[in-house]
C-alpha positions in Angstrom: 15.5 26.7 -134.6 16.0 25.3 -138.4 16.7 27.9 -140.6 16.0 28.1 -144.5 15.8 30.2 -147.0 13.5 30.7 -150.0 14.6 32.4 -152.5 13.6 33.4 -156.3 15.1 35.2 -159.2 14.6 36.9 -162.5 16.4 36.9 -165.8 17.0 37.8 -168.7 16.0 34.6 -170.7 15.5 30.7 -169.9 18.9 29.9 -171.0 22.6 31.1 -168.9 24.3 28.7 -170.8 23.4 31.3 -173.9 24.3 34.7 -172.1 20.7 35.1 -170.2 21.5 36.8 -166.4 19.9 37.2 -163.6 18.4 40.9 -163.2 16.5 40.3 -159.7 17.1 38.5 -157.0 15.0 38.4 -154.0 15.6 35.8 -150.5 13.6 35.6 -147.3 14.9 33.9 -144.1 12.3 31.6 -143.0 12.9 29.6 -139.1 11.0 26.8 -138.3 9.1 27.4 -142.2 7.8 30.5 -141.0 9.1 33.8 -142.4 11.2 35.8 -139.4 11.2 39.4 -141.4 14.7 38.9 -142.4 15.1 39.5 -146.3 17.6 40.1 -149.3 17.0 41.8 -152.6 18.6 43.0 -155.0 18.4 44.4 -158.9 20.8 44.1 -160.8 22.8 45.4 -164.6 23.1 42.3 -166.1 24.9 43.5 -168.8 23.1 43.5 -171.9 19.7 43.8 -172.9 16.6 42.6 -171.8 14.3 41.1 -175.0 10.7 42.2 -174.6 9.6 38.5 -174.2 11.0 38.5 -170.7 10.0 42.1 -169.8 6.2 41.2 -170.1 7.0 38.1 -167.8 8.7 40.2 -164.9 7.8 44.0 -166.0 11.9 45.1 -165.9 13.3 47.1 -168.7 16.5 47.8 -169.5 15.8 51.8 -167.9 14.8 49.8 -164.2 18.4 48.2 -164.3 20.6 51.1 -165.1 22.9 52.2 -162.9 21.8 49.1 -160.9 24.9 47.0 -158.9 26.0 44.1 -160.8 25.8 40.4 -159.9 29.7 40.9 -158.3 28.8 43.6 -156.6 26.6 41.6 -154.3 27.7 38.2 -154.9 29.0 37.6 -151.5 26.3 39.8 -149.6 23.9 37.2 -151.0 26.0 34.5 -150.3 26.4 35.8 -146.6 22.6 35.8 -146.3 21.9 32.1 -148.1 24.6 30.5 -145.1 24.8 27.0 -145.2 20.8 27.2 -144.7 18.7 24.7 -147.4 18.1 26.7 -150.3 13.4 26.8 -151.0 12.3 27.7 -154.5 10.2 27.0 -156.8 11.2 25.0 -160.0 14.5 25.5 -157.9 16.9 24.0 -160.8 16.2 27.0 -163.1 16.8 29.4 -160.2 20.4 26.9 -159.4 21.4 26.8 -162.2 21.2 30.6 -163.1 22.9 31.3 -160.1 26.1 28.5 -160.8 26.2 30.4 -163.8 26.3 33.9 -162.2 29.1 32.3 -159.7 31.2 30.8 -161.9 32.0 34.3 -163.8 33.4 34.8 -160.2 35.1 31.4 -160.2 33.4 30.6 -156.9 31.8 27.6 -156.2 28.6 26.3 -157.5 25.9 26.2 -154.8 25.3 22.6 -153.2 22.8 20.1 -155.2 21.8 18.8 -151.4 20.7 21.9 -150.1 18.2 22.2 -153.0 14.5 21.7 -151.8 12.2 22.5 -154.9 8.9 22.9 -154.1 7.5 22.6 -157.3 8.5 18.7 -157.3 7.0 18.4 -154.3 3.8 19.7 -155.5 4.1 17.3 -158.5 4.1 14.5 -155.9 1.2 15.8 -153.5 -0.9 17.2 -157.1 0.2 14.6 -159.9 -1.2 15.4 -163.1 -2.4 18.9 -162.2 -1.2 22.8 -163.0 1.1 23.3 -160.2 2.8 26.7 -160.8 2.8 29.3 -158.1 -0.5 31.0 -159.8 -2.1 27.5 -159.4 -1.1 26.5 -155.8 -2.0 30.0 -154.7 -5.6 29.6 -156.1 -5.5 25.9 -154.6 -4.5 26.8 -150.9 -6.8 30.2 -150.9 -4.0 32.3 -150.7 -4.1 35.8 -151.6 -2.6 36.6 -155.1 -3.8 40.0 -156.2 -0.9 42.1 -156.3 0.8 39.8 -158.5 0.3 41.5 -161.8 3.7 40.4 -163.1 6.4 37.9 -161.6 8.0 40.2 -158.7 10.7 38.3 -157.1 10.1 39.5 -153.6 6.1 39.0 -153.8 6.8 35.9 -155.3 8.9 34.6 -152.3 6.2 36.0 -150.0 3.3 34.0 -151.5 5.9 31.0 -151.9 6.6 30.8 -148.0 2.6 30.5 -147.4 2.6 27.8 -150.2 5.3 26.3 -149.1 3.7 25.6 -145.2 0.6 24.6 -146.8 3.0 21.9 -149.1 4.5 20.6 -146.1 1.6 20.2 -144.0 -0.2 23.5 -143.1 -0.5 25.4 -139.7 -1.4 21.8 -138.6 2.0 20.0 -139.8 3.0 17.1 -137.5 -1.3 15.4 -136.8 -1.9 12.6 -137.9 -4.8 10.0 -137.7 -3.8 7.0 -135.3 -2.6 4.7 -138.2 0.9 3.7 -139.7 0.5 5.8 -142.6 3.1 9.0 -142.6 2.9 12.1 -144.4 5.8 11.9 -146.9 8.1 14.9 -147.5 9.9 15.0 -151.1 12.9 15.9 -149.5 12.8 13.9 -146.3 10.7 11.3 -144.6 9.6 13.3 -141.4 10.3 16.6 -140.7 13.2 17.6 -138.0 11.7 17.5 -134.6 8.9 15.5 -136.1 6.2 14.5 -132.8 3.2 13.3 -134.5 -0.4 14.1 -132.5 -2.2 10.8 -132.5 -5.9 11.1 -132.2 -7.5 8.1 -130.3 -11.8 8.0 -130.0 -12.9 7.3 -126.9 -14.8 3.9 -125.7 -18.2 6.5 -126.0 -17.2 7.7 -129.8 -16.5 4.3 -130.8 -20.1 3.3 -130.2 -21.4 6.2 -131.4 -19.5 5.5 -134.7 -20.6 2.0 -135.0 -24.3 3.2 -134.4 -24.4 5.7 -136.9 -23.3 2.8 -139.4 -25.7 0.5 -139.0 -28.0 3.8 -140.4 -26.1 3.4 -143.7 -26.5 1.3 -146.8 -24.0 -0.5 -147.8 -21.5 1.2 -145.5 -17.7 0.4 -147.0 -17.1 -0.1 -143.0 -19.2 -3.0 -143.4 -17.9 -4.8 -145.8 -15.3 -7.6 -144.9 
């Protein structure tokens, strides 16, 4: 079994180096890229306000956090759930480096840069040049988006685990047409356990194949 965990937060602001904190949290345990029902969440005080701006981004006022745990209250519950599992999100530096921040008010360490696996780069890789924020890759892959009327970070990990399979190669991850071209993964080359399914035509489909393209003009097949 390889364990992960996606993960996504919310904040106050784009900026912890100027104050901003982390007001929601959410984590889901995923084995094997597939979601196993095991989550964290959490809501947090983060001690001062939250500007307007943000609150029409994520929908949290100041009156949803009151009385709410701080980040020390659940630092190490979190920290139990994240293991020593790689660490999924989307544009995954902002949700790093919001966290370091959070931790190193706690003087613990800052989370590992190698167990970082952001799937927005890898989108950028597979989509170059086009929109891809969670919105966009949802609408791309057919995925269901309706509830998200305002970035929840629990819905938002749910619709980024089924984005996330589709990144990596979809409920059909691992087949391959019988070349010596490879799928590559942005964070590694194959994935573990990686068995590629070669398909090979038969003697019958072959013919069949090269029948059908003498039917076509100027068939690229053709063409030496």
């Amino acid at each position: 079994m390889t364990r992960a965990v996606l993960f996504d937060t919310e904040t106050t602001g784009f900026y912890p180096e100027e104050g901003d904190r982390v007001i929601e949290i959410a984590a889901i345990e995923l084995s094997n890229d597939l979601p196993t029902g095991e989550t964290f969440y959490a809501l947090l005080d983060p001690e001062r306000d939250i500007p307007t701006d943000s609150t029409r981004i994520h929908g949290i006022t100041s009156a949803h956090v009151y009385g709410k745990p701080k980040f020390a209250d659940i630092a190490d519950d979190m920290l139990k759930f994240f293991g020593t599992s790689p660490l999924i999100a989307h544009n995954a530096p902002f949700d790093f480096g919001f966290l370091d921040a959070e931790l190193a008010r706690l003087q613990k360490p800052k989370l590992a840069r190698d167990r970082m696996i952001d799937t927005l780069a890898i989108a950028k890789q597979i989509f170059p040049g086009m929109p891809n924020s969670l919105d966009a890759l949802c609408t791309r892959y057919n995925i269901d988006r309706s509830e998200r009327t305002t970035h929840n970070a629990l819905l938002d990990c749910k619709l980024l685990a089924h984005v996330y399979v589709e990144l990596t190669g979809g409920r059909q991850r691992g087949l391959v047409l019988d070349t010596d071209q490879h799928f590559v993964f942005a964070k590694y080359e194959k994935p573990p356990n990686y068995e590629p399914v070669r398909i090979k035509l038969s003697p019958q489909q072959l013919a069949a194949h090269a029948a059908f393209i003498t039917r076509l003009k100027d068939a690229i097949w053709s063409q030496p």
